[in-house]
N, CA, C and O atoms as a MOPAC input file, in Angstrom:
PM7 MOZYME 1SCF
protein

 N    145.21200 1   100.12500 1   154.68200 1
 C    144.31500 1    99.51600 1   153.70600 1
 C    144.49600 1   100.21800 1   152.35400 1
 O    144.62300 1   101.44000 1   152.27000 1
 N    144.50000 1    99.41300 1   151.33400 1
 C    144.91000 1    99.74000 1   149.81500 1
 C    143.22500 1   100.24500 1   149.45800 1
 O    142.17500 1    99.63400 1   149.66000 1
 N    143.45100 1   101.49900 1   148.90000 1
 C    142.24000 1   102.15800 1   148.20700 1
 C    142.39900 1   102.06400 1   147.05500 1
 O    143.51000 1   102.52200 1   146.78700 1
 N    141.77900 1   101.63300 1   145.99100 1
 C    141.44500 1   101.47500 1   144.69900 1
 C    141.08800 1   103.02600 1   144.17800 1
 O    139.98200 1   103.37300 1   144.59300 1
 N    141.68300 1   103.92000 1   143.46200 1
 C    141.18400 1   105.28600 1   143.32200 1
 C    139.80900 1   104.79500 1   142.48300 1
 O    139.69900 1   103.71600 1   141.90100 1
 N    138.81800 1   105.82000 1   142.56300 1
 C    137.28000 1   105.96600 1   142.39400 1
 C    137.25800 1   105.42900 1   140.55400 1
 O    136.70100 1   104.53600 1   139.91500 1
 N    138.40500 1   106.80400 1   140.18300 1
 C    138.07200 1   107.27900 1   138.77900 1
 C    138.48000 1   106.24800 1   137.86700 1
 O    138.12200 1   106.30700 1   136.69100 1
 N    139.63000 1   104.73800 1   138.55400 1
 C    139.84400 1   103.99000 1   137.78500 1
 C    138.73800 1   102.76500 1   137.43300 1
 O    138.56400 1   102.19900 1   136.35300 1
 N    137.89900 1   102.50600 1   139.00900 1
 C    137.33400 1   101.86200 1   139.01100 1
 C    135.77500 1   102.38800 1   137.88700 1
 O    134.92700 1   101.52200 1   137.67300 1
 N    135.68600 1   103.07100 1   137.59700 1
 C    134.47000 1   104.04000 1   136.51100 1
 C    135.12000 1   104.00300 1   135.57900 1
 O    134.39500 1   104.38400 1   134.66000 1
 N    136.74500 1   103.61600 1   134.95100 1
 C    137.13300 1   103.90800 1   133.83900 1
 C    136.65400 1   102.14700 1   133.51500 1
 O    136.12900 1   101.93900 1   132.42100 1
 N    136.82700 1   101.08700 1   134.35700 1
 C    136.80800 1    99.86200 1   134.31300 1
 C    135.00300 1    99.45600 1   133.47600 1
 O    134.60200 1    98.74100 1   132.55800 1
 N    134.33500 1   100.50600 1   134.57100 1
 C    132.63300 1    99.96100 1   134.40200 1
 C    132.37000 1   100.53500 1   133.09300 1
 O    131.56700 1    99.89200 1   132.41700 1
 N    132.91700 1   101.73700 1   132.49700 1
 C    132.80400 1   102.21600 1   131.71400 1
 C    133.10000 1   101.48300 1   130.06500 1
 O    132.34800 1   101.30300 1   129.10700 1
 N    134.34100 1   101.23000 1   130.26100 1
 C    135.24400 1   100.41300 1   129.22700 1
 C    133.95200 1    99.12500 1   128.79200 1
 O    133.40100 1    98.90800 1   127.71200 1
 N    133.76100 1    98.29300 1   130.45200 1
 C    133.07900 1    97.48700 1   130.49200 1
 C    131.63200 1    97.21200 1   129.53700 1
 O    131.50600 1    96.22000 1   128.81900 1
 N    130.44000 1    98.44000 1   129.70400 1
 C    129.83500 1    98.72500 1   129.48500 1
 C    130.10200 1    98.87500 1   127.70200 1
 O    129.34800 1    98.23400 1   126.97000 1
 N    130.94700 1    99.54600 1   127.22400 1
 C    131.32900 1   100.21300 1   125.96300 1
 C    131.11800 1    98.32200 1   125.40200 1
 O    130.12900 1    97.73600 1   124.96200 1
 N    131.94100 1    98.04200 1   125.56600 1
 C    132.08500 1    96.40900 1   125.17500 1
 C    130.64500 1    95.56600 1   125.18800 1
 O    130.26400 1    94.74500 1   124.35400 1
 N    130.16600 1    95.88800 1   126.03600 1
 C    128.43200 1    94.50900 1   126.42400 1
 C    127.35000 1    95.36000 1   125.04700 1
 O    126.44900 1    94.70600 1   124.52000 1
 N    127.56900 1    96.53800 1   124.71200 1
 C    126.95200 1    97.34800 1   124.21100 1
 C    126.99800 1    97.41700 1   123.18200 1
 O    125.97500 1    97.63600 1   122.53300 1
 N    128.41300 1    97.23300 1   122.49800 1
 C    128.65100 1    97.44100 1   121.22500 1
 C    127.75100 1    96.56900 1   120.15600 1
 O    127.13800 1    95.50700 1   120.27000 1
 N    127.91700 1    97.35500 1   119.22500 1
 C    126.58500 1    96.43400 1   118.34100 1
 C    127.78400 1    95.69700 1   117.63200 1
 O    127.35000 1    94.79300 1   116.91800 1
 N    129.55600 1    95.82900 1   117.59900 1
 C    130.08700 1    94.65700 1   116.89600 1
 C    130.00900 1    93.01100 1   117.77900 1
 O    130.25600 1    91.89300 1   117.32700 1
 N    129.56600 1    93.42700 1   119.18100 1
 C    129.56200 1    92.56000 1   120.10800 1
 C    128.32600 1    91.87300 1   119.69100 1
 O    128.37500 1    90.68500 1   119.37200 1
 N    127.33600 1    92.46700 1   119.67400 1
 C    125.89400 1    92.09300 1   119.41500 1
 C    125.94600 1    91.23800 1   118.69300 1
 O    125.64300 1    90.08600 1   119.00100 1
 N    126.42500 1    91.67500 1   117.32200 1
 C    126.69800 1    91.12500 1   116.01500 1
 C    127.53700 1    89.62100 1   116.69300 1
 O    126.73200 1    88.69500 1   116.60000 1
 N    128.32600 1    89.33600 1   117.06500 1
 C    129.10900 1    88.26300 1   117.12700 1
 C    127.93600 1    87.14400 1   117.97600 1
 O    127.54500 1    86.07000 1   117.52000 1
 N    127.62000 1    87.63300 1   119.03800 1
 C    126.35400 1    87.37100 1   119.83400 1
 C    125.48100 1    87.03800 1   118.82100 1
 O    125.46000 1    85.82000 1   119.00000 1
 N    125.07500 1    87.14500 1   118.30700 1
 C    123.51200 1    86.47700 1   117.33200 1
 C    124.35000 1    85.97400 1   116.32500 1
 O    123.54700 1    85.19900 1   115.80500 1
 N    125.51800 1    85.83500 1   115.58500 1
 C    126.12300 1    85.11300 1   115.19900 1
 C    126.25500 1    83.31600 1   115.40100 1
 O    126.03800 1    82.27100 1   114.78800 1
 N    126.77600 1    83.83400 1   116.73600 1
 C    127.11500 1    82.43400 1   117.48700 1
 C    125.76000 1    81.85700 1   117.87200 1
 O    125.89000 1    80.73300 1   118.35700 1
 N    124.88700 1    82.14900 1   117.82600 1
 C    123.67000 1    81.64100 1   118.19100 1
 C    122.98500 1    81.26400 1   116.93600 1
 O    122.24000 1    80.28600 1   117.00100 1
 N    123.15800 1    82.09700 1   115.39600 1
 C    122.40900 1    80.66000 1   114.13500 1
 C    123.65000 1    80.21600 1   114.14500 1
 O    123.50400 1    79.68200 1   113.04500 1
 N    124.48400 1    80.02300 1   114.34800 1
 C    125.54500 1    78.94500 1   114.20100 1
 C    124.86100 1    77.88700 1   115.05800 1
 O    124.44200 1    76.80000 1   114.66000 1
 N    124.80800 1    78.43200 1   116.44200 1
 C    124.28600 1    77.52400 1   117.20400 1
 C    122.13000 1    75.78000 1   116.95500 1
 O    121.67500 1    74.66900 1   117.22600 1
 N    121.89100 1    77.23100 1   116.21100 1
 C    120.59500 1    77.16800 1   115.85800 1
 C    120.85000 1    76.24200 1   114.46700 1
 O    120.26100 1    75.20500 1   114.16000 1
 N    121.75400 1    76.83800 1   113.83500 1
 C    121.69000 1    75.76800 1   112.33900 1
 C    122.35000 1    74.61300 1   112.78800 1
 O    122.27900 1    73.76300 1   111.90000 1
 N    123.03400 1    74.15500 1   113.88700 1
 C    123.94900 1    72.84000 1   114.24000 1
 C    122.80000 1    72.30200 1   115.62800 1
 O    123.35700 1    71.87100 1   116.63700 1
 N    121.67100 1    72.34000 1   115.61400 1
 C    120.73500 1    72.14200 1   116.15600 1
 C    120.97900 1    71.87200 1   117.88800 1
 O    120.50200 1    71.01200 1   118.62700 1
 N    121.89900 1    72.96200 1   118.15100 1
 C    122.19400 1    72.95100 1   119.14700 1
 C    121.16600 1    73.45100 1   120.35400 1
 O    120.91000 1    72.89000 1   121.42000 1
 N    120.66500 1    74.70800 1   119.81200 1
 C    119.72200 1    74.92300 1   120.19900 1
 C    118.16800 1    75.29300 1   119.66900 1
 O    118.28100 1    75.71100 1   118.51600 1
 N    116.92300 1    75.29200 1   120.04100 1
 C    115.92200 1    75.29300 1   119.63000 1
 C    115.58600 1    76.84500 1   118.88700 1
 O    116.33800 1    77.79900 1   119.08300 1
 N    114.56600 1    76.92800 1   118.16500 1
 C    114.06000 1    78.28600 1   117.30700 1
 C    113.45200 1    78.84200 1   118.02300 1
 O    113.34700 1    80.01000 1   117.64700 1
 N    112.89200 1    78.63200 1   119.01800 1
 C    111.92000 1    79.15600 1   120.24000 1
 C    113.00900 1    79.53700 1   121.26100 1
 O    112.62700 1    80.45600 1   121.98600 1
 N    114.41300 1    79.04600 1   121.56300 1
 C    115.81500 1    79.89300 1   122.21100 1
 C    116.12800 1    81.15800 1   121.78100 1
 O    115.80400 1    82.19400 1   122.36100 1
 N    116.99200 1    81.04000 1   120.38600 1
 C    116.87900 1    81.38700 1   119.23500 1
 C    116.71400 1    82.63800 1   119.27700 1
 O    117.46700 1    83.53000 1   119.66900 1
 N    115.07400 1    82.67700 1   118.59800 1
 C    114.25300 1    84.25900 1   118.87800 1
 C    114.49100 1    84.67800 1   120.11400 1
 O    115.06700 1    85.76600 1   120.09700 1
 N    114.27300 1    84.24000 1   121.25500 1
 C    114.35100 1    84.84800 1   122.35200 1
 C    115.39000 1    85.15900 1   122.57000 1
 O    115.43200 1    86.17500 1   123.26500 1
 N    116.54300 1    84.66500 1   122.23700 1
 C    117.87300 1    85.53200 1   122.38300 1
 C    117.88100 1    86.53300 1   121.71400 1
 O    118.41900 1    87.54100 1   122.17300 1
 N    117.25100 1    86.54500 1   120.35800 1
 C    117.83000 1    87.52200 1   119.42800 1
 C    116.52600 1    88.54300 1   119.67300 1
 O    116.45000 1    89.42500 1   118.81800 1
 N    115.76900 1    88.55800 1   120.42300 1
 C    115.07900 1    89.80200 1   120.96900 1
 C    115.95000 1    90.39200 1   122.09500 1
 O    116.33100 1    91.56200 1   122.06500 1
 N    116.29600 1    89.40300 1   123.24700 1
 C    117.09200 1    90.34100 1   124.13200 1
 C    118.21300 1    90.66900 1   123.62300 1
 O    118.81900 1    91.33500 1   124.46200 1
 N    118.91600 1    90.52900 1   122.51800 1
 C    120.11400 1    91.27300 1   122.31400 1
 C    119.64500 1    92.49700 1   121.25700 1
 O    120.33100 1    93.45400 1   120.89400 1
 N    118.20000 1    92.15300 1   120.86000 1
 C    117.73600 1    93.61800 1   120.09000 1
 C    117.65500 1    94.70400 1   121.11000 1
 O    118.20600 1    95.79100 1   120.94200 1
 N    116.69100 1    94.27700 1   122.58000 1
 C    117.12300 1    95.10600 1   123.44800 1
 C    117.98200 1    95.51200 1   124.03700 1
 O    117.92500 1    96.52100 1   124.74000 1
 N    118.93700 1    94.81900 1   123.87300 1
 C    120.31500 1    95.02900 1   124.84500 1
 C    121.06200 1    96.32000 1   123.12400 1
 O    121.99700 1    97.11500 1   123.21700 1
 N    120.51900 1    96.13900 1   122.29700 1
 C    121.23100 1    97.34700 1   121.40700 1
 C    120.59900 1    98.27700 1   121.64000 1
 O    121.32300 1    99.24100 1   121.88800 1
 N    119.14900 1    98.57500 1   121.70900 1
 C    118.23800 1    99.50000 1   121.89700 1
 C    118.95600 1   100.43200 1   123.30000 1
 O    119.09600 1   101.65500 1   123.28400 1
 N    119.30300 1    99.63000 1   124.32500 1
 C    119.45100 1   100.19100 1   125.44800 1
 C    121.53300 1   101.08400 1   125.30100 1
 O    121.94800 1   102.08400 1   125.88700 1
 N    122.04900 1   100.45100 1   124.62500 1
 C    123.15900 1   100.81100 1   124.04300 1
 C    123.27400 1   102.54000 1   123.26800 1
 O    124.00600 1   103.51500 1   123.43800 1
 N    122.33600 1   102.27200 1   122.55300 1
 C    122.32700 1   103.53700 1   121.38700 1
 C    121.56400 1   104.47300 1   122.72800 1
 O    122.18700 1   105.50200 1   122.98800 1
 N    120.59900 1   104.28200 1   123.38600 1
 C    119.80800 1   104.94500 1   124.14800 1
 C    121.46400 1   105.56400 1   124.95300 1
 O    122.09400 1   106.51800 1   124.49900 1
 N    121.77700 1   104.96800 1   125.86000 1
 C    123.14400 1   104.85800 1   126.04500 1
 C    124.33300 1   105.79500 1   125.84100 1
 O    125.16800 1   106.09000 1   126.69600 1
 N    124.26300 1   106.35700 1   124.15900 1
 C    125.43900 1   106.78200 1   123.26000 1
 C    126.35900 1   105.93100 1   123.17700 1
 O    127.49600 1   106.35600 1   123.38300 1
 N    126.19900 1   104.55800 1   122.87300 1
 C    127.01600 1   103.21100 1   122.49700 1
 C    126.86500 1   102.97400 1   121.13200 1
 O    125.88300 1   102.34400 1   120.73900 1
 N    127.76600 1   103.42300 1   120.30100 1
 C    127.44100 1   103.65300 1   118.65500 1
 C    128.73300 1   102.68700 1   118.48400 1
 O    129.47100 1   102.28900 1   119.38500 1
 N    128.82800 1   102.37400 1   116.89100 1
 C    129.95200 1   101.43300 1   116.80400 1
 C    131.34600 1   102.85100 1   116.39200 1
 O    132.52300 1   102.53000 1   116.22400 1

């Protein structure tokens, strides 16, 4: 049976993590969403609520040490 070594699979979650976190990610993320919001794709009541959980999802980043 093929073992996956430990330390690559933590370099993967890690990398992973660095990326969901980044506030240039964030940034593109609430981007695409008033894009979305000004082409009335989706509602202002979506909207905010996205752009609170991606305030938290930065909050939890920097908490983190996920800096740009």
């Amino acid at each position: 049976m093929f073992r996956f070594p430990i330390w690559a699979i933590k370099q993967v979650i890690e990398h992973a993590e660095a990326e969901y976190y980044s506030p240039e990610a964030i940034r593109r993320d609430l981007s695409q969403h008033q894009y979305m919001l000004e082409n009335h794709e989706i509602t202002l009541e979506e909207y905010r609520e996205y752009e609170k959980r991606l305030f938290e999802r930065l909050m939890e980043g920097r908490e983190r040490g996920i800096e740009e």
